[in-house]
N, C-alpha and C positions, 0 to 999 in steps of 0.2 A: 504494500500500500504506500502508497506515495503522497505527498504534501510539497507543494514547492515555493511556500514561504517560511519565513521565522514566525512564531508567533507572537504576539501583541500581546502587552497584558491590558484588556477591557473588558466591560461589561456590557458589550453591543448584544448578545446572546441572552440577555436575563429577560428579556418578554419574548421573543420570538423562538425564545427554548420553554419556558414553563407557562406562558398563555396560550401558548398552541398546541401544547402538548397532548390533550384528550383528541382536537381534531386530529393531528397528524398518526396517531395510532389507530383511530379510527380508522383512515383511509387507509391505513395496511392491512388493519383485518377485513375491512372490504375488499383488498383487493386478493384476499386471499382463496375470493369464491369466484375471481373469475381470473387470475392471473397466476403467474408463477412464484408465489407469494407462498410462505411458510409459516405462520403463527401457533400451530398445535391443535387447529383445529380442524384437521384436513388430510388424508390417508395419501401415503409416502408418493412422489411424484414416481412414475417409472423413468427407468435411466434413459438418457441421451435428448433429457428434456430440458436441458441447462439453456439460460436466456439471460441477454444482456441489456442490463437495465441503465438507464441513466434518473438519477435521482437531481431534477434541478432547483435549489434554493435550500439544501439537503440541510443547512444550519449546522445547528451542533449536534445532528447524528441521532435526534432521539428513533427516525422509523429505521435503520439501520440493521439493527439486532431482528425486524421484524421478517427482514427478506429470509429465503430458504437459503441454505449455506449450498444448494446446486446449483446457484445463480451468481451470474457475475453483475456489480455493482459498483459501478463510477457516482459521482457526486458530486456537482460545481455549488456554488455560491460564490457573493462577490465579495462576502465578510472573510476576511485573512484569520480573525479571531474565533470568528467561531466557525471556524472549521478545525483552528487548531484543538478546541474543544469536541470535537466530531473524532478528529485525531486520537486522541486520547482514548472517547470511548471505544473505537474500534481494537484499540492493543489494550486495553482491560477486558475485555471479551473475547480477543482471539477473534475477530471478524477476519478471517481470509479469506472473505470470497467478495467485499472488500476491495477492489483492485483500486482505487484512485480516489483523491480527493482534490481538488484542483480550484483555483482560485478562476471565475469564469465570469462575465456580463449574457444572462441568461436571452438578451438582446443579438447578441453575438457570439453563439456559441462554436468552439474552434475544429467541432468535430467535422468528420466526412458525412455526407449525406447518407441516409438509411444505416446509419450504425448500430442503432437499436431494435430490441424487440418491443421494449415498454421505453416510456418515455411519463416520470410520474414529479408533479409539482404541487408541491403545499403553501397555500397562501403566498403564492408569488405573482401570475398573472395582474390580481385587481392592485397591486405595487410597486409592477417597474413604471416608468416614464410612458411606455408604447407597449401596451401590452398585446396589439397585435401583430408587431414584429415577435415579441417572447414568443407567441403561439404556430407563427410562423419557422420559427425557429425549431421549437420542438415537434413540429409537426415533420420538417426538412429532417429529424433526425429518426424519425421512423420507418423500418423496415413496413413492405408490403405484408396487411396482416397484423399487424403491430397496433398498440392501442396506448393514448397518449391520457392518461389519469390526472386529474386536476381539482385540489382540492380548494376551492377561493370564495372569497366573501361578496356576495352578490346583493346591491341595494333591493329594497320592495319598492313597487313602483303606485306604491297608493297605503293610502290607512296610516293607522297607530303606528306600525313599526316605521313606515317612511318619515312621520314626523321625527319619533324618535332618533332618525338614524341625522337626519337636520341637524337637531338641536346639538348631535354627541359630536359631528364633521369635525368641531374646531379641537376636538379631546384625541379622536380615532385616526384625526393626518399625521398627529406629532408618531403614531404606531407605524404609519405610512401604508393604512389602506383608507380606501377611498370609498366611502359611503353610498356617494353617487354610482358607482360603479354600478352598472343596471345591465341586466339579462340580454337586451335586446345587442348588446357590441359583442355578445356569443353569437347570438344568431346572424348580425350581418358578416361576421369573418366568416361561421362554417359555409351562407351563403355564396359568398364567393370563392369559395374552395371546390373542383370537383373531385379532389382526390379525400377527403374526409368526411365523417358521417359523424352524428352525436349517436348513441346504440342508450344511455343511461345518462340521467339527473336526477338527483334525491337530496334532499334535506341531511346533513351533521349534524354532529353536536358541536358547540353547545346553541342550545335552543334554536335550532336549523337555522340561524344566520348564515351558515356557511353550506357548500352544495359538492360533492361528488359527481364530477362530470366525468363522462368516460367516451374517447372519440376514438373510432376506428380507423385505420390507414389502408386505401384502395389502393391498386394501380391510377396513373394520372388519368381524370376522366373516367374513372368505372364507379365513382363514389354511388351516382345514382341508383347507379341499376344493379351493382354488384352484391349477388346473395353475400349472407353472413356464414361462409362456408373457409377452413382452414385458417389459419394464424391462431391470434390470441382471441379472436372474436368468434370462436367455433362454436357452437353448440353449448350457447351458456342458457342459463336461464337467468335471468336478470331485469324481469319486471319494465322491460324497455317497452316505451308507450311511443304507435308511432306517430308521427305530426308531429312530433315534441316542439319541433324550431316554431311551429306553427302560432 
């Protein structure tokens, strides 16, 4: 496993480690009923089933430990510190499977196109500057078949919670998510994509402010029409409603 800064000594890590921390394990034992995911709760993978994961906005490592140890496991964030804290927890657990942790602009990411099988981000989308270059991006990093898991904080676009979420804007930017952030900027990027599908969206915890999106990866141009046949989007069952973007 590899690191290729010094690490800092701060506390950039102390909310986006322990306030997030119920979603982000959440989203690993979700993804454990339709992904290549290992939590305990779920009968042994058969061999030669190993997949390459990129974890982007990975922090300081808490969904880490969650993946199956058949799985290979790269990690960027753009925090130098709290990866070195990701660091760490990986050599206190013995994560060898584990292979990279890499200081990265999820905007910009430096890999080769279709490098991954999954491609999974926690509260990161509704927080960079352009979050449809981000999506863009991790979409660019998915193999054919492959499915790009996203866990983010999506405004309501009416009622109590929208006032709420007003009134809290000037508390929840200093966090660096965006209140406003509203559903409809998912639906016009998958829109203009024909190599991606939405397949799942559902309600987190806590108090489903936040949402489990789960997109599948066509060949270029097959998004529409293309059954939900081989890769990671095989024969799941997964409550996918369809119209969703609708």
């Amino acid at each position: 496993m590899q690191l290729g800064r010094n690490c800092p000594q701060s506390s950039t890590g102390l909310v986006y480690g322990r306030r997030t921390r119920a979603g982000r394990r959440s989203t690993i034992w979700s993804l454990a009923l339709y992904s290549s995911v290992d939590v305990g709760r779920r009968p042994p993978q058969p061999s030669g089933s190993e997949a390459e994961f990129l974890e982007v906005g990975v922090g300081t490592g808490i969904s880490l430990p969650g993946y199956s140890s058949q799985n290979r496991i790269i990690g960027i964030d753009l925090s130098a510190e709290m990866l070195c804290k990701a660091q760490r927890r990986v050599a206190g657990l013995s994560l060898t499977n584990v292979e990279k942790l890499e200081v990265m602009d999820a905007e910009h990411l430096s890999f080769a196109d279709a490098s991954f099988d999954v491609v999974v981000a926690n509260h990161v989308i509704s927080t960079v500057p352009n979050p449809e270059a981000a999506l863009d991006e991790c979409a660019r990093m998915l193999r054919p078949g492959g499915e790009m898991i996203l866990l983010s904080r999506i405004g309501a676009d009416a009622g109590l919670r929208h006032l709420v979420e007003r009134l809290l804007q000037p508390i929840v930017c200093r966090l660096g998510w965006r209140a406003e952030f509203r559903w409809d900027r998912f639906v016009r990027w998958t829109e203009g994509r024909t190599d991606v599908r939405l397949i799942e969206r559902r309600p987190m915890p806590p108090f489903g402010h936040f949402s489990l999106l789960r997109f599948v990866k066509f060949e270029q141009g097959a998004g529409a029409s293309a059954p939900q046949t081989g890769g990671f989007a095989a024969d799941r069952t997964c409550n996918c409603q369809r119209g969703m973007l609708r």
